[in-house]
C-alpha angles and dihedrals in degrees: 000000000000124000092234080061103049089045092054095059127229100280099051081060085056105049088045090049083044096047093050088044088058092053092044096052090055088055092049095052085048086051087053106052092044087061094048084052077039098230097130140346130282118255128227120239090249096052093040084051086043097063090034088066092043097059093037092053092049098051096043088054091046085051094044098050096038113012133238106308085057089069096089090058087078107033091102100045082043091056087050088054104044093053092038091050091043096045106048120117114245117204102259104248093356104190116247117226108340115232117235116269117265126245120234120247109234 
């Protein structure tokens, strides 16, 4: 675990997991209803989480290196991202890790 992590005490990790499922719920229920409309597909919660911590971890380190009036330098790069990220395509009922195969029993 990092140490960032650790100082920051484990309920400052759940507020922060709270605060981007939040987020990601939200984009989920807008998925949602543009699929209904169907003007694009419904996301699932992982991949909504999934951009959520994306975007939050660009524009922290962009905060971090360079402080808050940097910010503007990426919006534009962050808002590529955020519809790339939310309009890709994901495999229907990908697989996840696929088992090793099994060996036939002679």
């Amino acid at each position: 675990m990092p140490a960032g992590l650790i100082a920051a005490g484990p309920e400052a990790v759940t507020r922060r997991h709270d605060v981007h499922l939040k987020f990601a719920r939200n984009i989920v229920a807008l998925s949602r209803s543009a699929s209904l409309e169907r003007e694009g597909q419904e996301l699932s919660e992982m991949h909504a989480l999934a951009v959520v911590g994306a975007l939050h971890q660009s524009i922290y380190g962009q905060l971090h290196q360079r402080g808050p009036d940097s910010l503007h330098e990426i919006s534009d790069e962050v808002a590529r991202l955020a519809v790339a990220f939310l309009t890709v395509r994901m495999l229907p009922g990908a697989p996840g890790p696929r088992a090793p195969p099994r060996r036939a029993i002679a």
